[in-house]
C-alpha positions as CSV (number, residue, x, y, z in Angstrom):
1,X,-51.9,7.3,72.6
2,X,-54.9,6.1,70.4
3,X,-56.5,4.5,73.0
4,X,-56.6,8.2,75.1
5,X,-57.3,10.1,72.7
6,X,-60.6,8.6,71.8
7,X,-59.0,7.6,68.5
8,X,-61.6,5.2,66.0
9,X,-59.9,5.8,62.3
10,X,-56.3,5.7,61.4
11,X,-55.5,6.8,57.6
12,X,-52.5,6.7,56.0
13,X,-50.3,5.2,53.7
14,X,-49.8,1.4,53.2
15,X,-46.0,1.5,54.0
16,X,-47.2,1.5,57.7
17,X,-48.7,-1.8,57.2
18,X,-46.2,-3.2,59.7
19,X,-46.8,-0.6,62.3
20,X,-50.8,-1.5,62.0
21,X,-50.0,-4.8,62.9
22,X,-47.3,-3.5,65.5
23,X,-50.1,-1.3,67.2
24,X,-53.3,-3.9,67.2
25,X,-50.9,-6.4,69.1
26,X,-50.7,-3.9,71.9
27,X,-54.4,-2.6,71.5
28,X,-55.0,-6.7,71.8
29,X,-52.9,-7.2,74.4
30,X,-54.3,-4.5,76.6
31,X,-58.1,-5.3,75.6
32,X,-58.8,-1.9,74.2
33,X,-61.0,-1.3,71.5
34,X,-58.8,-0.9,67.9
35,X,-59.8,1.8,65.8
36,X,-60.5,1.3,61.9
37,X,-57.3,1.1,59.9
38,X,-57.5,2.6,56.3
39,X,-54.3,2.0,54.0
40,X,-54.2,3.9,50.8
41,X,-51.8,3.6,48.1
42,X,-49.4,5.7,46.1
43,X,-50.8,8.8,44.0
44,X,-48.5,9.0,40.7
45,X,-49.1,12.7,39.5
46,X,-47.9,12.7,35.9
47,X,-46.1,15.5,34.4
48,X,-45.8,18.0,37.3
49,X,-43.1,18.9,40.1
50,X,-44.6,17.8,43.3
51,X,-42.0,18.0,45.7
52,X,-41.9,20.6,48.3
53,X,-37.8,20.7,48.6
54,X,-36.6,21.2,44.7
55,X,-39.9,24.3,44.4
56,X,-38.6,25.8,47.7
57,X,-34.8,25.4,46.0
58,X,-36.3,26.6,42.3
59,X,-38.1,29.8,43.9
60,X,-34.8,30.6,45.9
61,X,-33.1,30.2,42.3
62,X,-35.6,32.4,40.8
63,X,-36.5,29.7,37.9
64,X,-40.4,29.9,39.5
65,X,-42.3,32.6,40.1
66,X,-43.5,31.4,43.4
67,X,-45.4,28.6,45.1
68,X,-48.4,29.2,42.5
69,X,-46.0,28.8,39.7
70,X,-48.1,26.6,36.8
71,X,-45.5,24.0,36.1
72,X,-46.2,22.7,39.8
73,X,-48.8,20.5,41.0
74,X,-49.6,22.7,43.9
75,X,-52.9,23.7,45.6
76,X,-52.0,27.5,44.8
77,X,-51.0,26.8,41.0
78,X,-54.5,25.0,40.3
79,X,-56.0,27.8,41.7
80,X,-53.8,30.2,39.3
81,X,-55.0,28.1,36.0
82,X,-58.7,28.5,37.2
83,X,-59.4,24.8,38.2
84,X,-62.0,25.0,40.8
85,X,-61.9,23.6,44.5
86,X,-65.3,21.8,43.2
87,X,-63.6,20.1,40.8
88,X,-60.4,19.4,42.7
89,X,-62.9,17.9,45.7
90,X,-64.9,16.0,43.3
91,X,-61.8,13.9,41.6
92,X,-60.4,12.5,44.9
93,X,-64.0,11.8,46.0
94,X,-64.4,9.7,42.8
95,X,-61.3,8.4,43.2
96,X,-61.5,7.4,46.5
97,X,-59.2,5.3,49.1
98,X,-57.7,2.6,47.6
99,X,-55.0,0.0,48.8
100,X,-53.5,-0.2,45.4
101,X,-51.4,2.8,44.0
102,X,-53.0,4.4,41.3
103,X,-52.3,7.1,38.7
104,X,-53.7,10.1,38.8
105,X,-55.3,11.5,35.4
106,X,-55.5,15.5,34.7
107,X,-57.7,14.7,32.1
108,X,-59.8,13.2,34.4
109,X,-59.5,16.1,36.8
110,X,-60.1,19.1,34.0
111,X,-63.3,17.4,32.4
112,X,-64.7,17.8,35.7
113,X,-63.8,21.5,36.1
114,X,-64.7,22.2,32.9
115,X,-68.6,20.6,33.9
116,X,-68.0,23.5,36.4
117,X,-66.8,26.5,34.3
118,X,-68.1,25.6,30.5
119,X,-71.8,27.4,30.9
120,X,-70.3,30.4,32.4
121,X,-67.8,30.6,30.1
122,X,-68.0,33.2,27.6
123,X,-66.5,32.8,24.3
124,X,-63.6,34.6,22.4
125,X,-61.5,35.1,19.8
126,X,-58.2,34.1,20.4
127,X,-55.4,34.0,17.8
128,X,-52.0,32.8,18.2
129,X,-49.4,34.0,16.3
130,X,-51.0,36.0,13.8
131,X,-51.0,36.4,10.1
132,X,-52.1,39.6,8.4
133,X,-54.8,39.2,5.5
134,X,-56.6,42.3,3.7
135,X,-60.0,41.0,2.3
136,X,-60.7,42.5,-1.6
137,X,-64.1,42.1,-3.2
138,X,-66.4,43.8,-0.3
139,X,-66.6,47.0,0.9
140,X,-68.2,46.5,4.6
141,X,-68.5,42.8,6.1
142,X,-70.8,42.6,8.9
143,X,-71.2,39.8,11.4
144,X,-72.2,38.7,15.1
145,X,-71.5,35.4,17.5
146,X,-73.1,34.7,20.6
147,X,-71.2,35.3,23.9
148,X,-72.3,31.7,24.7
149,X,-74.4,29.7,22.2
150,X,-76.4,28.3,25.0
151,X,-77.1,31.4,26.3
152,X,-78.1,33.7,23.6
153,X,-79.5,36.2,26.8
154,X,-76.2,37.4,27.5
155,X,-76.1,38.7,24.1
156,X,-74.2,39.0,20.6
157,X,-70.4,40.0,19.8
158,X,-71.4,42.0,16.9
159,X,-67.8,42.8,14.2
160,X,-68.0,45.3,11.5
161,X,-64.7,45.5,9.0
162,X,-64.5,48.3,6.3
163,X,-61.9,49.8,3.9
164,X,-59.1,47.6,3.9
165,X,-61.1,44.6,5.6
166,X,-57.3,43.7,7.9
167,X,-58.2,40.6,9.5
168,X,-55.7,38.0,11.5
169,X,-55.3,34.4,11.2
170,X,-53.6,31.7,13.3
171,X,-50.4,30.8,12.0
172,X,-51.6,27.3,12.0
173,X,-55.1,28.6,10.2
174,X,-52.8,30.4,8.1
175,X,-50.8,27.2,6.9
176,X,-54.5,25.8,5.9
177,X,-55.6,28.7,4.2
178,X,-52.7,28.5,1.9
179,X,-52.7,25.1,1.2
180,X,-56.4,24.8,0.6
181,X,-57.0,28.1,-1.0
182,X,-60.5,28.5,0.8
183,X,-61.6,29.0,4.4
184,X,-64.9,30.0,6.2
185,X,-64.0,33.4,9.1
186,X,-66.3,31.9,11.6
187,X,-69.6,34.0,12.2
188,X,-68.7,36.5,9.3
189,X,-67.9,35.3,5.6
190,X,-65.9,32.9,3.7
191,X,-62.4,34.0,1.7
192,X,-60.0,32.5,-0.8
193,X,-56.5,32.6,-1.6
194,X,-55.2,35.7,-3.3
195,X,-53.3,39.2,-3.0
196,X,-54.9,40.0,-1.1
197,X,-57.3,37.5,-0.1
198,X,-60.6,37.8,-2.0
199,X,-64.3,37.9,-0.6
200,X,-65.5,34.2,-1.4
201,X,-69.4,35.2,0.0
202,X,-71.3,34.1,3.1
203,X,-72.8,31.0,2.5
204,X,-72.0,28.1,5.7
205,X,-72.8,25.0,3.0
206,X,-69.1,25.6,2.1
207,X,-68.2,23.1,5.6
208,X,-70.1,20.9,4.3
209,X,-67.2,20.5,1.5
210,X,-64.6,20.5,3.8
211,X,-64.1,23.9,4.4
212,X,-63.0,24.9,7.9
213,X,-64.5,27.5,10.0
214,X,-61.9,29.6,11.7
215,X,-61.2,31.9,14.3
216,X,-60.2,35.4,13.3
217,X,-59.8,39.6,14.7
218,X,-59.8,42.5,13.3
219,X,-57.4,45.5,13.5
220,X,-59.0,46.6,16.8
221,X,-57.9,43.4,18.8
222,X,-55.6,43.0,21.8
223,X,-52.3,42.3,21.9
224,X,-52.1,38.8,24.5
225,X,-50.5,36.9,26.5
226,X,-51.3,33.4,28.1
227,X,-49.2,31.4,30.6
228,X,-49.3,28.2,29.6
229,X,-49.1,24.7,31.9
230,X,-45.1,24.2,31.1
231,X,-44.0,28.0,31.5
232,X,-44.2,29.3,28.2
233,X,-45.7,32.0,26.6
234,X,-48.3,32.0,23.9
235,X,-49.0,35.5,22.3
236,X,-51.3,36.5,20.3
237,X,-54.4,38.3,19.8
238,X,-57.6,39.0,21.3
239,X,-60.9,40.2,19.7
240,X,-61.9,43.1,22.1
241,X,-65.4,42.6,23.0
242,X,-63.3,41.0,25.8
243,X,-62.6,44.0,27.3
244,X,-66.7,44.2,28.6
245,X,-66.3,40.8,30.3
246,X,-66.6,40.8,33.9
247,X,-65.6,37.1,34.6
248,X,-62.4,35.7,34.9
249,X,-63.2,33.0,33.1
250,X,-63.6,32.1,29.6
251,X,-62.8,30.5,26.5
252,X,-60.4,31.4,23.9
253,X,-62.9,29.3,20.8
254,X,-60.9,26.3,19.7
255,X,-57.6,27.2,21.8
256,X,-59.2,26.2,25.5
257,X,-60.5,27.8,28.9
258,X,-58.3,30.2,30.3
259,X,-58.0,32.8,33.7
260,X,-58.0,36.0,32.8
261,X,-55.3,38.3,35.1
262,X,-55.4,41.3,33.3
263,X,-57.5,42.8,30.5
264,X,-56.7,46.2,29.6
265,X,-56.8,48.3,26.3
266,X,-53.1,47.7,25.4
267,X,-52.1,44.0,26.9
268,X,-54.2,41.3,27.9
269,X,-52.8,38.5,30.4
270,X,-54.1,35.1,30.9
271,X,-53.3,32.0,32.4
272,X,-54.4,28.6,30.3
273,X,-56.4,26.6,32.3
274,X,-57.0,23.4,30.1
C-alpha cells in the first residue's frame, strides 16, 4: 500500500476525488503519515485523434500510416512534424497542474517550438501549385537571398535566369498577379502583366505602393511534396539550393516550417510542421 511503499505524492486525475478521501480516512484511522494528493483536470486536445483504440483499429484498416501518422496527437507524430521534445516539455511545464480542465492550445505549443527551430532554420523557396511565366524585356536577371537573414555567415542563395527567363508562381500569387497586373519576385526583380510577363525593373520602393513581394523558382527547381497536419498532400516546387542543406529543418518562406524526409534531385518529401 502507500503507507509501505514509502509513498509521499499521489497524482492523478480529479475523478478520484472520492477515493482521496476514501484513502486519507484509513491513513487517519491508522495514524500514518498521508502523502500529498495532487488532482488535475481534463486536457481537451483540439482537432486531433487521441485515442489509442480507433488508431490501433485505423492502422489495422490501413487508413494511417502508422502510430506516427500526422493527423494524431501522438508522441511519435509530433516527432514526425519536427516539434521538438523542448518544446513539447516546455508547454506542459507552463501549463502546469491544475484542478480545473483546461484546453489545450497548438498554437500555444508551435510558437514555442518555433523559438526553438526559427534561428536554425534556413530559408526556401517553396511554391505550391505552380504557374508558368516567361519574363520578356531582359536578357539575364541576376539575384541572391540570404540562407537566413540573421545569419548572413551561412551565406547567399544566389539565382541566375537567362533566355526564356521561366519562372513559377503560386497559384494563389498567380491570382494576384493577374488581378493587380504588378508584382515584386522576391530578392530578384519586379514584373507586370503581359504575354509573356514583361520585366518591370528592380527597384523595392514598388512595396511601398502596395506591391507584394513574392516567392518564386526557376526551371531548375524540385518537384515536392509535403505532408500536411490533416493527411493531405501539397505539391509543388522547390528552388534547389535546398539540395546543399544538411538540416532537416527549415522554412518553406511564407508557407511555414517543415521536416525535410527526403531531398533528392528528382522528388523532395517533407512533412509540414506548423
Amino acid at each position: 500500500d502507500d503507507h509501505e511503499m514509502g509513498m509521499t505524492h499521489v497524482i492523478r486525475g480529479k475523478d478520484h476525488l472520492n477515493n482521496t478521501f476514501r484513502q486519507e480516512y484509513v491513513f487517519d484511522y491508522f495514524g500514518w503519515k498521508k502523502p500529498v494528493y495532487y488532482h488535475y483536470g481534463l486536457v481537451n486536445i483540439p482537432d486531433t485523434v487521441l485515442k489509442t483504440s480507433l488508431i490501433r483499429q485505423s492502422i489495422r484498416d490501413g487508413e494511417y500510416t502508422g502510430w506516427d501518422d500526422v493527423r494524431t496527437g501522438t508522441v511519435r507524430a509530433l516527432g514526425k512534424r519536427g516539434i521538438r521534445p523542448e518544446a513539447i516539455r516546455r508547454y506542459w511545464v507552463e501549463a502546469g497542474m491544475k484542478s480545473v480542465d483546461i484546453q489545450f492550445s497548438w498554437d500555444n505549443l508551435y510558437g514555442m517550438n518555433r523559438d526553438l527551430i526559427d534561428d536554425s532554420s534556413n530559408r526556401y523557396f517553396f511554391v505550391k501549385d505552380p504557374v508558368r511565366y516567361d519574363i520578356d524585356g531582359i536578357e539575364t536577371i541576376k539575384g541572391e537571398a540570404p540562407l537566413h537573414p540573421n545569419h548572413p555567415e551561412r551565406g547567399m542563395r544566389h539565382y541566375e535566369l537567362s533566355g526564356s527567363n521561366t519562372v513559377f508562381l503560386s497559384a494563389a500569387d498567380s491570382v494576384e498577379f493577374t488581378d493587380t497586373g504588378r508584382i515584386r519576385l522576391k530578392d530578384l526583380c519586379n514584373i507586370k502583366s503581359g504575354l509573356p510577363a514583361v520585366y518591370d525593373g528592380n527597384d523595392v520602393s514598388i512595396l511601398r505602393e502596395g506591391v507584394h513581394a513574392v516567392q518564386w523558382v526557376s526551371r531548375d527547381s524540385i518537384r515536392t511534396e509535403v505532408l500536411m497536419p490533416d493527411g493531405t498532400v501539397a505539391e509543388g516546387l522547390t528552388e534547389n539550393a535546398v539540395l546543399r542543406e544538411k538540416s532537416d529543418t527549415v522554412q518553406f518562406e511564407r508557407f511555414g516550417f517543415v521536416r525535410l524526409e527526403e531531398v533528392s534531385p528528382s522528388l523532395i518529401k517533407a512533412v509540414y510542421t506548423h
